[in-house]
PDB file with SEQRES, HELIX, SHEET and CRYST1 records, atoms N, CA, C and O in Angstrom:
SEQRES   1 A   76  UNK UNK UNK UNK UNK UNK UNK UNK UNK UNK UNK UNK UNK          
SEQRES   2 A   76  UNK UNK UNK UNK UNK UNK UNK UNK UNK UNK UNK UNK UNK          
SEQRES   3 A   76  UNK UNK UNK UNK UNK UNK UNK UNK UNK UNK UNK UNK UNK          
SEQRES   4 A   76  UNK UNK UNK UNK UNK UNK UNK UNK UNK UNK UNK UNK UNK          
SEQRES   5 A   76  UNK UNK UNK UNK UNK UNK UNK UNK UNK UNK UNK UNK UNK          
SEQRES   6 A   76  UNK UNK UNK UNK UNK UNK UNK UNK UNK UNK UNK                  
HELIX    1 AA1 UNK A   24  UNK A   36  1                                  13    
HELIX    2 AA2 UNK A   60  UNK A   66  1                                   7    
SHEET    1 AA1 2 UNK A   4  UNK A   5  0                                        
SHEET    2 AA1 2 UNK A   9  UNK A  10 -1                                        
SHEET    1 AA2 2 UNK A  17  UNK A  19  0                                        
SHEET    2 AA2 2 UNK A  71  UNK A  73  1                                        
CRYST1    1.000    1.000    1.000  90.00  90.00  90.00 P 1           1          
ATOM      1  N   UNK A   1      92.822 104.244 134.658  1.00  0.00           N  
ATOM      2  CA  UNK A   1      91.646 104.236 135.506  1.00  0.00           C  
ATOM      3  C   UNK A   1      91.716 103.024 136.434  1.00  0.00           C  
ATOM      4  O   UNK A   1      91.861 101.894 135.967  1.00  0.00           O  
ATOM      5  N   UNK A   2      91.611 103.260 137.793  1.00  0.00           N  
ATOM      6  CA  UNK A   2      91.624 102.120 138.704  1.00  0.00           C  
ATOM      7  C   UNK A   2      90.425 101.292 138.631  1.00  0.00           C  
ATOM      8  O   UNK A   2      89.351 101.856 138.418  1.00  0.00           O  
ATOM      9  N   UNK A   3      90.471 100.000 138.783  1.00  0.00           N  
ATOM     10  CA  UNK A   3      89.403  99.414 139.186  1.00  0.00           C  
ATOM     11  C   UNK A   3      88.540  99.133 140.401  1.00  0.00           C  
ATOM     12  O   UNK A   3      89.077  98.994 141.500  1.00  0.00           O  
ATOM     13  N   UNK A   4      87.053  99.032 140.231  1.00  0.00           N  
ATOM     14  CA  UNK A   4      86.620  99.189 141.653  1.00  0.00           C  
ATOM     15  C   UNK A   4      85.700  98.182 141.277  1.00  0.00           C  
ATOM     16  O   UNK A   4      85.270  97.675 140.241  1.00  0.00           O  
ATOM     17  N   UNK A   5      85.475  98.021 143.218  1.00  0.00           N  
ATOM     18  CA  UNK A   5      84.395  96.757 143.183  1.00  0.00           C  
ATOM     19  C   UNK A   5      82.991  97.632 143.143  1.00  0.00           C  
ATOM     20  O   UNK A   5      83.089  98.829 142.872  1.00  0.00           O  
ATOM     21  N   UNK A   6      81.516  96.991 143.440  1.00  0.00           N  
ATOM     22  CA  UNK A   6      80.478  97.426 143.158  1.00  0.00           C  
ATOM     23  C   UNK A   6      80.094  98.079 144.684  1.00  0.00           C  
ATOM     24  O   UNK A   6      78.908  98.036 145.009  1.00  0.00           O  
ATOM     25  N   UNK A   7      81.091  98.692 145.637  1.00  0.00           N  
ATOM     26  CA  UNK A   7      80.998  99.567 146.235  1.00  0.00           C  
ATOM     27  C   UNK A   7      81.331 100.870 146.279  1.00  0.00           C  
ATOM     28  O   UNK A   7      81.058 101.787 147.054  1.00  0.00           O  
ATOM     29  N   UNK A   8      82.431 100.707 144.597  1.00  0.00           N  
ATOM     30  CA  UNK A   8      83.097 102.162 144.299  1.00  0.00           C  
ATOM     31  C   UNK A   8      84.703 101.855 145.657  1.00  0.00           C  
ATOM     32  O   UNK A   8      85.212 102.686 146.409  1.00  0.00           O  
ATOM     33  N   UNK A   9      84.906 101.016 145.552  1.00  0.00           N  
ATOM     34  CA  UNK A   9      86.039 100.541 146.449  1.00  0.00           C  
ATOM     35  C   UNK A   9      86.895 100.248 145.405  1.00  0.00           C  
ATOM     36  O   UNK A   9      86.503  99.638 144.410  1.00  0.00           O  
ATOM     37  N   UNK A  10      88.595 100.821 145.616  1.00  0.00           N  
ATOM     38  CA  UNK A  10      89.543 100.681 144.435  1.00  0.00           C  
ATOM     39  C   UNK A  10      89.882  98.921 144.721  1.00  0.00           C  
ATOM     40  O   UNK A  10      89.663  98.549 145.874  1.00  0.00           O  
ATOM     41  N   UNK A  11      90.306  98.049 143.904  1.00  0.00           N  
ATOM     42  CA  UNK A  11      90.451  96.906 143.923  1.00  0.00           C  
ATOM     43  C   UNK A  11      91.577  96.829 144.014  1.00  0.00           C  
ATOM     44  O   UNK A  11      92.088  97.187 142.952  1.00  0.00           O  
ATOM     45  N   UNK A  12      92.785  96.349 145.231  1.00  0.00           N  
ATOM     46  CA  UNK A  12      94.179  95.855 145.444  1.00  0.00           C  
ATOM     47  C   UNK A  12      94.204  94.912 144.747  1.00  0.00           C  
ATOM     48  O   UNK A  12      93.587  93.890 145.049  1.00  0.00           O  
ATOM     49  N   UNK A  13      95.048  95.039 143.450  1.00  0.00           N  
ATOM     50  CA  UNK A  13      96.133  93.899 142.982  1.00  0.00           C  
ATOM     51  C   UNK A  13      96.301  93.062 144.668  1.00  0.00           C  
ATOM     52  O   UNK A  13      96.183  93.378 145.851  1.00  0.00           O  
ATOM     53  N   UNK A  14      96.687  91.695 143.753  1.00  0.00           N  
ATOM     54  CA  UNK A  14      96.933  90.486 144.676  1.00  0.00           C  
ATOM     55  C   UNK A  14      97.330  89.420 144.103  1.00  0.00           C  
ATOM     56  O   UNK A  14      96.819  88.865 143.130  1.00  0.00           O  
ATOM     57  N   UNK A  15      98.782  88.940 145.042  1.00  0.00           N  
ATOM     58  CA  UNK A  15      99.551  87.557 144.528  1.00  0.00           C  
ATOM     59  C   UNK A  15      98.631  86.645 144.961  1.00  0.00           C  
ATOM     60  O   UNK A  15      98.205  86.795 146.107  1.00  0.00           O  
ATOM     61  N   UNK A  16      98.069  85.373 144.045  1.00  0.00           N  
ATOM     62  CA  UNK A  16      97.551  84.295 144.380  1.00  0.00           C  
ATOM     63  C   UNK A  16      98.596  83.348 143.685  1.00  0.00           C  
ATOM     64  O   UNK A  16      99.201  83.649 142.656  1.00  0.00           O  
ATOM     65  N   UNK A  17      98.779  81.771 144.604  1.00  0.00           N  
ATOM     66  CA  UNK A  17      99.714  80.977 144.468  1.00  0.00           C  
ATOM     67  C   UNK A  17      98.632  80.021 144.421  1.00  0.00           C  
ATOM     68  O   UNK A  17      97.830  80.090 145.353  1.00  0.00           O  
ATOM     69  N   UNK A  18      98.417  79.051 143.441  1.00  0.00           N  
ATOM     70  CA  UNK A  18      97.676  77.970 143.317  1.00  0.00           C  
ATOM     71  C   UNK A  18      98.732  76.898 143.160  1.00  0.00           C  
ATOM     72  O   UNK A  18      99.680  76.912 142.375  1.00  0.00           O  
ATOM     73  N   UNK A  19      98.396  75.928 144.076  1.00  0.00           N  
ATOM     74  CA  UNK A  19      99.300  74.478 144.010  1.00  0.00           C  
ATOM     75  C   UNK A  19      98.150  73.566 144.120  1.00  0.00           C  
ATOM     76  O   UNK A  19      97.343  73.518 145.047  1.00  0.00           O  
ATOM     77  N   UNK A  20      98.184  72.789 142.964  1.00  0.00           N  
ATOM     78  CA  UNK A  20      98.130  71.498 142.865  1.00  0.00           C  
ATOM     79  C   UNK A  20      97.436  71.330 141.395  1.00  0.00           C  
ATOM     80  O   UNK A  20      96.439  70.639 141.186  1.00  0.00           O  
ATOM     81  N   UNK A  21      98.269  72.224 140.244  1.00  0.00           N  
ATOM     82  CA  UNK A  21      97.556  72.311 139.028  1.00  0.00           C  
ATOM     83  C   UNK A  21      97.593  70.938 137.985  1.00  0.00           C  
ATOM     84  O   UNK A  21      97.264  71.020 136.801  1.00  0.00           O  
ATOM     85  N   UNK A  22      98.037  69.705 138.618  1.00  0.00           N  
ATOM     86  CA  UNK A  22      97.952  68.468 138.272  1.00  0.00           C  
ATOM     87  C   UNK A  22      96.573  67.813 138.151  1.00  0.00           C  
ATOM     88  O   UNK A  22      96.091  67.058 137.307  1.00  0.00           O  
ATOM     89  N   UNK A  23      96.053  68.411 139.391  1.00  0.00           N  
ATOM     90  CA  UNK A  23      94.943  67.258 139.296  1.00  0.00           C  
ATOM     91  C   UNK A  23      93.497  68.377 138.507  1.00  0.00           C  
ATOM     92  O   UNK A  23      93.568  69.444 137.898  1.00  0.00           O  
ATOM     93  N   UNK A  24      92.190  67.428 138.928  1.00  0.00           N  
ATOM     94  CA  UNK A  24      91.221  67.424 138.151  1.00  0.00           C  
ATOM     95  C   UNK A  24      90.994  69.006 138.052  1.00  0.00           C  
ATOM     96  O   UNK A  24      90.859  69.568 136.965  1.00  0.00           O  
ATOM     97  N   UNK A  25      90.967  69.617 139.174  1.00  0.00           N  
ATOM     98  CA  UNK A  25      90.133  71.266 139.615  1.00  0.00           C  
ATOM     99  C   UNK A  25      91.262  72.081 138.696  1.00  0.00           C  
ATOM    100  O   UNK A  25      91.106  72.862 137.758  1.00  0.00           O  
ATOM    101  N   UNK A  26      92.713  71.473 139.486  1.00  0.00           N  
ATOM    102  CA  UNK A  26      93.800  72.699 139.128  1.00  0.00           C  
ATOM    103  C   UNK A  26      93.971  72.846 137.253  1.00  0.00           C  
ATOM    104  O   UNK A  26      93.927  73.834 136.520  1.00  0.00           O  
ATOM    105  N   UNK A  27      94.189  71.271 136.947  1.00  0.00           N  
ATOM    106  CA  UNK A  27      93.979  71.801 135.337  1.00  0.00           C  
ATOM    107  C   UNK A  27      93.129  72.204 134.897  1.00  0.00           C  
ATOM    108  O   UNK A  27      93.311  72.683 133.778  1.00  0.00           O  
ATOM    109  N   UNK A  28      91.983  72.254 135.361  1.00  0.00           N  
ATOM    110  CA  UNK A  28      90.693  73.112 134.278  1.00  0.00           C  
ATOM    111  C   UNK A  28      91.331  74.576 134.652  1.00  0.00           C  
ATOM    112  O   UNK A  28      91.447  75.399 133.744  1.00  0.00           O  
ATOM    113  N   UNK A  29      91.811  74.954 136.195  1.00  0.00           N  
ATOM    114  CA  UNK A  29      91.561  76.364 136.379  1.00  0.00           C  
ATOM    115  C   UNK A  29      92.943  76.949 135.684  1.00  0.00           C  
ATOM    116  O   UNK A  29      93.106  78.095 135.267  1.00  0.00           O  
ATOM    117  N   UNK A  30      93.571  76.233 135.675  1.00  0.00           N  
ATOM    118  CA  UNK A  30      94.906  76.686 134.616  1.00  0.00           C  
ATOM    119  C   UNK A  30      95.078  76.620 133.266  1.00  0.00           C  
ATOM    120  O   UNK A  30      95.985  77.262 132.736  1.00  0.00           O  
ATOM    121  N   UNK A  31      94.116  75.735 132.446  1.00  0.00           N  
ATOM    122  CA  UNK A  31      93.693  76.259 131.241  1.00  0.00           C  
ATOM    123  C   UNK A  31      93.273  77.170 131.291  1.00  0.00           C  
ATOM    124  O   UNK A  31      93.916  78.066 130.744  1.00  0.00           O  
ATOM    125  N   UNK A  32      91.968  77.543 131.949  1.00  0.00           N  
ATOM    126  CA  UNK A  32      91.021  78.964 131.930  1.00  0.00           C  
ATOM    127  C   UNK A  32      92.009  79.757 132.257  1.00  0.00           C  
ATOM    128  O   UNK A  32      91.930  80.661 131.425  1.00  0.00           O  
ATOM    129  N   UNK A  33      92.876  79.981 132.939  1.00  0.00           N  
ATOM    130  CA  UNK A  33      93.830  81.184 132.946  1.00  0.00           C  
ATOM    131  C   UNK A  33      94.809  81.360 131.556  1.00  0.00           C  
ATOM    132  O   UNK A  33      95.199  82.467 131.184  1.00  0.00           O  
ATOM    133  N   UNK A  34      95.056  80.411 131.031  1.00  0.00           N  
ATOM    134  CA  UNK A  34      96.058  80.153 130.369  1.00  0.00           C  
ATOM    135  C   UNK A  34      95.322  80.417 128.820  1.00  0.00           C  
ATOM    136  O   UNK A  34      95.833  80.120 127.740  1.00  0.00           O  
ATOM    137  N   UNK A  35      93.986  81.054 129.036  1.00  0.00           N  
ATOM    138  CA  UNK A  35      93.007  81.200 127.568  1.00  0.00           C  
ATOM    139  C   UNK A  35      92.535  82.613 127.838  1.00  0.00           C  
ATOM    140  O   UNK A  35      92.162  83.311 126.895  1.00  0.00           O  
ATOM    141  N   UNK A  36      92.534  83.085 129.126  1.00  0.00           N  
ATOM    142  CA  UNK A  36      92.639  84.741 129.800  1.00  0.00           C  
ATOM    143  C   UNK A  36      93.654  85.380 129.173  1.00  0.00           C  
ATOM    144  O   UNK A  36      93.399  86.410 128.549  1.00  0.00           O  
ATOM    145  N   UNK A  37      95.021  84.858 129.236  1.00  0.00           N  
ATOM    146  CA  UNK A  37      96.467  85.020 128.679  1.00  0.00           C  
ATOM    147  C   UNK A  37      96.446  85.942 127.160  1.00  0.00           C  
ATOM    148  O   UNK A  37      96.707  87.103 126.844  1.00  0.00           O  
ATOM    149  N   UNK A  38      95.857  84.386 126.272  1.00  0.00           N  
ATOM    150  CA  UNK A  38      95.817  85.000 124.775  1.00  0.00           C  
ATOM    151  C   UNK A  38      95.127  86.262 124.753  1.00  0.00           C  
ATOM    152  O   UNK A  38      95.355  86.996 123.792  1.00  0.00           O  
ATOM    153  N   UNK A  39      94.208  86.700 125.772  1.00  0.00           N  
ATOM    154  CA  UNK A  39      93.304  87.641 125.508  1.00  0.00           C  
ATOM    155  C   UNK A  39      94.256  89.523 125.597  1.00  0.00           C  
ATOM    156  O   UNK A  39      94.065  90.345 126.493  1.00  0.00           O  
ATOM    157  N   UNK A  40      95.078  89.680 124.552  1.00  0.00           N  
ATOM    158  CA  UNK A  40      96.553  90.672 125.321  1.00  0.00           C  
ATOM    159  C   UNK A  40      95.653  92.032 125.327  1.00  0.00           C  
ATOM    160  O   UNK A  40      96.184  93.101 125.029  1.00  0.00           O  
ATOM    161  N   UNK A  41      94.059  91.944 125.728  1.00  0.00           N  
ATOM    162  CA  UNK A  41      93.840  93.640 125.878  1.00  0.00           C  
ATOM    163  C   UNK A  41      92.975  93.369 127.035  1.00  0.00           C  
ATOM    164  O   UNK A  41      91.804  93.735 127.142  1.00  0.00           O  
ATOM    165  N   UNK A  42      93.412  92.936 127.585  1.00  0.00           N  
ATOM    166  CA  UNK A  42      92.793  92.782 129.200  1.00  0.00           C  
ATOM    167  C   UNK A  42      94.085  93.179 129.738  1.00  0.00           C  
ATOM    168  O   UNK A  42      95.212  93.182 129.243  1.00  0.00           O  
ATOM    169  N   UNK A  43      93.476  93.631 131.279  1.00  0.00           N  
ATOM    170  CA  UNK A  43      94.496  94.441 132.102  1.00  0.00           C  
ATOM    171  C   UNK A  43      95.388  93.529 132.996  1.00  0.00           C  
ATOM    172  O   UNK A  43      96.252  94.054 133.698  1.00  0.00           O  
ATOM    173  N   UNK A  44      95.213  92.225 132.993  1.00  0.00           N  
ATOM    174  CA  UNK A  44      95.716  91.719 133.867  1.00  0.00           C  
ATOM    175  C   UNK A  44      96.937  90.503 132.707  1.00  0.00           C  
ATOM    176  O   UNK A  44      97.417  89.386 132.902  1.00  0.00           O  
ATOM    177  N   UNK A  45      97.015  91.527 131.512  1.00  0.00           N  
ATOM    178  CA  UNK A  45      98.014  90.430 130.599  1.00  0.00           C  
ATOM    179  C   UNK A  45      99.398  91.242 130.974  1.00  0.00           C  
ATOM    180  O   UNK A  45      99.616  92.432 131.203  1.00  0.00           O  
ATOM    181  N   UNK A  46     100.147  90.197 130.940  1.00  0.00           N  
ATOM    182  CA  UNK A  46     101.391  90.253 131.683  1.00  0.00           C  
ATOM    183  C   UNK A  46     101.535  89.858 133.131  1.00  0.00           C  
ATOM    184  O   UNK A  46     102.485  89.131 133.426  1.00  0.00           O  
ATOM    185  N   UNK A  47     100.732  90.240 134.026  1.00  0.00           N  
ATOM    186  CA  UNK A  47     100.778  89.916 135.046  1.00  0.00           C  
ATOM    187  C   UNK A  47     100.251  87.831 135.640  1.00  0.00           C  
ATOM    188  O   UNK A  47      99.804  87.184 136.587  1.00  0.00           O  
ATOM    189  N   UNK A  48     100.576  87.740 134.733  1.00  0.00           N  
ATOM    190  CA  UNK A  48     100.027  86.486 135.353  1.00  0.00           C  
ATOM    191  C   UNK A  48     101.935  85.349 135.133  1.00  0.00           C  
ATOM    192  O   UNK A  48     102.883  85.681 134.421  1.00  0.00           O  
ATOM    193  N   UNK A  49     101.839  84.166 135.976  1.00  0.00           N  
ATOM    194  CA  UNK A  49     103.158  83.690 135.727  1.00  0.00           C  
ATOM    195  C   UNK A  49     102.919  82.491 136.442  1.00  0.00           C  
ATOM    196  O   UNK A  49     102.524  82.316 137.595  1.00  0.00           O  
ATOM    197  N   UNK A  50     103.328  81.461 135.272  1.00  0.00           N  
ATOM    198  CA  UNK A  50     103.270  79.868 135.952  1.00  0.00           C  
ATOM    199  C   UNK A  50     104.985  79.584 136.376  1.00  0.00           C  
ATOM    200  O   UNK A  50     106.029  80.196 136.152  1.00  0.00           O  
ATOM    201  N   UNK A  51     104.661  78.439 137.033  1.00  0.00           N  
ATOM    202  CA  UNK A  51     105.838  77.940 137.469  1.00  0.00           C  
ATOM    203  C   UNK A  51     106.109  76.397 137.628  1.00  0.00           C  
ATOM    204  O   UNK A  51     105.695  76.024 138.725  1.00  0.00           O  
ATOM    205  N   UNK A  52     106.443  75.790 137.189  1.00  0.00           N  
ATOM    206  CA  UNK A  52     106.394  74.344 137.045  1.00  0.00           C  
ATOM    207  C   UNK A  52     107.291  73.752 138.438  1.00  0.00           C  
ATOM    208  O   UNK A  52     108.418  74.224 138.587  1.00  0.00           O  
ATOM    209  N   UNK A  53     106.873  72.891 139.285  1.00  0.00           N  
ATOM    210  CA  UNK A  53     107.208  72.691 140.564  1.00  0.00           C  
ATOM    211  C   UNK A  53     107.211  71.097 141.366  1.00  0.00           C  
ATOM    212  O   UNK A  53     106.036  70.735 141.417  1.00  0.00           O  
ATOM    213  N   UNK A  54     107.952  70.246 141.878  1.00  0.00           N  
ATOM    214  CA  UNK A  54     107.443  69.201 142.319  1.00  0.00           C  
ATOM    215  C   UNK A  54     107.540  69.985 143.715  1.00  0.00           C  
ATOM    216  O   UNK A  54     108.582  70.537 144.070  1.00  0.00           O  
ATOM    217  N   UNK A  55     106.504  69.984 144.382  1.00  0.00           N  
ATOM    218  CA  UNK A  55     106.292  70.236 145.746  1.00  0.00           C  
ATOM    219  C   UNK A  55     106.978  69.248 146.485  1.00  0.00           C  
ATOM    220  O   UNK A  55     106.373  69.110 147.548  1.00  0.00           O  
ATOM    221  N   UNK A  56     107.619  68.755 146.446  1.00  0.00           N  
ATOM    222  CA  UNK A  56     107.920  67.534 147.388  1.00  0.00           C  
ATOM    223  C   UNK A  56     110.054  67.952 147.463  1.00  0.00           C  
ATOM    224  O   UNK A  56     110.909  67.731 148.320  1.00  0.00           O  
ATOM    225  N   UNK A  57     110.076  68.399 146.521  1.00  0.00           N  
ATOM    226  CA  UNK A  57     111.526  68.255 146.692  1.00  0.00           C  
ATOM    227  C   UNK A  57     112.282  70.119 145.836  1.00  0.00           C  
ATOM    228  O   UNK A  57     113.435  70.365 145.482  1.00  0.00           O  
ATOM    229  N   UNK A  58     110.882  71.137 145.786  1.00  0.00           N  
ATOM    230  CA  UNK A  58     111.605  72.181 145.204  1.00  0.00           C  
ATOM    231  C   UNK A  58     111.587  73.412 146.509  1.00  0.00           C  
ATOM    232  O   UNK A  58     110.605  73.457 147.250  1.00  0.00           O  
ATOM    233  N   UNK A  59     112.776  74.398 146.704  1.00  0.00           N  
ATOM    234  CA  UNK A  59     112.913  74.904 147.960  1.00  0.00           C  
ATOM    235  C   UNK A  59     112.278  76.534 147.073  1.00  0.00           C  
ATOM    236  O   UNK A  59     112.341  77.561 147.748  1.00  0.00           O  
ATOM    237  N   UNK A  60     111.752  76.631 145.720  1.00  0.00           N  
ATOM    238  CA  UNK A  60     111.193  77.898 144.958  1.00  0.00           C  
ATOM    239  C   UNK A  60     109.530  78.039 146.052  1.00  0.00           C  
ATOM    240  O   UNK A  60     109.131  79.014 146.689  1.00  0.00           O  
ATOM    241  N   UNK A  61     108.973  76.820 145.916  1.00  0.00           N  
ATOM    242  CA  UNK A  61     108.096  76.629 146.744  1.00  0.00           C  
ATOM    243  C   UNK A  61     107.583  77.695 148.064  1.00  0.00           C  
ATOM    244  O   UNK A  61     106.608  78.425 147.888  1.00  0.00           O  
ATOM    245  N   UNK A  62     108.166  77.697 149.077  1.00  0.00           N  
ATOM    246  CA  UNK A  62     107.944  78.379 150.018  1.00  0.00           C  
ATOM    247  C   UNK A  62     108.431  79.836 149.938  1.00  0.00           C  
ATOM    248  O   UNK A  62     107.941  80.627 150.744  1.00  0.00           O  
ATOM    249  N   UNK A  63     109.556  80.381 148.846  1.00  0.00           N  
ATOM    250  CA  UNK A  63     109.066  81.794 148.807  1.00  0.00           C  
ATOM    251  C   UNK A  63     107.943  81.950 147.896  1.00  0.00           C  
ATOM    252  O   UNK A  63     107.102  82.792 148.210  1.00  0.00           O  
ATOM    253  N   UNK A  64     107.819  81.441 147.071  1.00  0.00           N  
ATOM    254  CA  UNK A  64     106.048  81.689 146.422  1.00  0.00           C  
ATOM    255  C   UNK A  64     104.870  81.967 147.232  1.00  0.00           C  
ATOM    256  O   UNK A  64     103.992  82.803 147.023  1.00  0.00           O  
ATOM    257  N   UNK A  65     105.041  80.751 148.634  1.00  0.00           N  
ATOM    258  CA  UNK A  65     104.034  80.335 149.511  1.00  0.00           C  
ATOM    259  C   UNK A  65     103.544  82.041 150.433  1.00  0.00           C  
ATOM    260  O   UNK A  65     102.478  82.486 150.857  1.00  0.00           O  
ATOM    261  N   UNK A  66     105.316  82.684 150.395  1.00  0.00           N  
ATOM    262  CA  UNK A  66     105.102  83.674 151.453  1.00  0.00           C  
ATOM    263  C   UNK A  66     105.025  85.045 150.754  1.00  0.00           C  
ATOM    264  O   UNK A  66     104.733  86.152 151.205  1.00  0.00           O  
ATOM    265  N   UNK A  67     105.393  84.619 149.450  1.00  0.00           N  
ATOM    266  CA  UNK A  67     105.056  86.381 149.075  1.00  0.00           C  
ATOM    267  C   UNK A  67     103.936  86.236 148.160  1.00  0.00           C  
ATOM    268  O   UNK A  67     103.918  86.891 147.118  1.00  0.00           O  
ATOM    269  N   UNK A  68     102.698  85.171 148.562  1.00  0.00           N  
ATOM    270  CA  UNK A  68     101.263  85.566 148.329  1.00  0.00           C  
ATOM    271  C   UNK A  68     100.242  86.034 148.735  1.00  0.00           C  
ATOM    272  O   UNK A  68      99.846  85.512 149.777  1.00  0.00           O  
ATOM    273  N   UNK A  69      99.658  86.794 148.348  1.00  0.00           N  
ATOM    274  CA  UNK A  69      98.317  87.194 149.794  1.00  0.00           C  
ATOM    275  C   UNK A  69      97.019  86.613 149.567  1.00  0.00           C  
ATOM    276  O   UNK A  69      95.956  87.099 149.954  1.00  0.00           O  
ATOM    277  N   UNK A  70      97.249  84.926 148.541  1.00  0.00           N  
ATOM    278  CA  UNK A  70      96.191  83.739 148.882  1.00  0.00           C  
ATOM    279  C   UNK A  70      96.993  82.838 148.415  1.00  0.00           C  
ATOM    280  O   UNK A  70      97.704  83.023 147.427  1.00  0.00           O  
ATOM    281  N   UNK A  71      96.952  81.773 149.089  1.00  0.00           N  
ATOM    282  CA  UNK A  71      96.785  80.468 148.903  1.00  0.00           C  
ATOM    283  C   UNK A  71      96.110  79.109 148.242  1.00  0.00           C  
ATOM    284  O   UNK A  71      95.687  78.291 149.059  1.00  0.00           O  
ATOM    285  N   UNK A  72      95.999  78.857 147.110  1.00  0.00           N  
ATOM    286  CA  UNK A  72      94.754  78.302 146.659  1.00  0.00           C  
ATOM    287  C   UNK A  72      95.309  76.776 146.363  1.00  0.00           C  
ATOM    288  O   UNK A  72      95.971  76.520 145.357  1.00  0.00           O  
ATOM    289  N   UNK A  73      94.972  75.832 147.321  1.00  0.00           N  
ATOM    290  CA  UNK A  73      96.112  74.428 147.890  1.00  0.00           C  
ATOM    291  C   UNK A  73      94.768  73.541 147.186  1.00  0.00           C  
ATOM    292  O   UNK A  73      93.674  73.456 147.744  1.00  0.00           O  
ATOM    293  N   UNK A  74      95.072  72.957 145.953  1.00  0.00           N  
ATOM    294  CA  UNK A  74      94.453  72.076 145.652  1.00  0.00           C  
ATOM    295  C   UNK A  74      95.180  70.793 145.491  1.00  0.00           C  
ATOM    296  O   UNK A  74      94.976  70.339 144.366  1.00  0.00           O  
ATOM    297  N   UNK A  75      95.909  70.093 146.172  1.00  0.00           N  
ATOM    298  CA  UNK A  75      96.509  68.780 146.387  1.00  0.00           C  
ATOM    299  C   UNK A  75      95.667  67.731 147.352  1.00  0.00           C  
ATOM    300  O   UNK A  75      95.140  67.982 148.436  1.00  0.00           O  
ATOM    301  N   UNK A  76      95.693  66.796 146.810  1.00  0.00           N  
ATOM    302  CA  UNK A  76      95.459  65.690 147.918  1.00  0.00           C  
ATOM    303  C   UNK A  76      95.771  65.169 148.446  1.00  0.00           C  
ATOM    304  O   UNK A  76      95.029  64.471 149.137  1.00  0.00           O  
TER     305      UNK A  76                                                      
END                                                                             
């Protein structure tokens, strides 16, 4: 059964790339994902995937950047 929003609209799957899971925002929101995870009868288990990264010197970086359809740039 597809999922829909509260218009009866089917909901597109979507790559989101969050960078900057170091600091204050990104680790809370990557625990909370990372406690979604254990949950294995939700629909979105499996689909989720971390990646450990220094932005400053890794070239994995920018294909992540481009095959997402959000961006969620929490660095300072």
């Amino acid at each position: 059964m597809a999922r829909v929003d509260l218009d009866g609209n089917v909901i597109k799957s979507m790559t989101i790339c969050m960078i900057g899971a170091r600091g204050f925002i990104g680790s809370h929101l990557c625990k909370k994902l990372m406690h979604l995870l254990e949950l294995n009868s939700l629909p979105w288990n499996g689909c989720i995937e971390f990646h450990r990264l220094n932005i400053k010197n890794d070239s994995r970086l920018e294909g992540l950047i481009k095959c997402s359809g959000l961006v969620i740039y929490l660095c300072w």
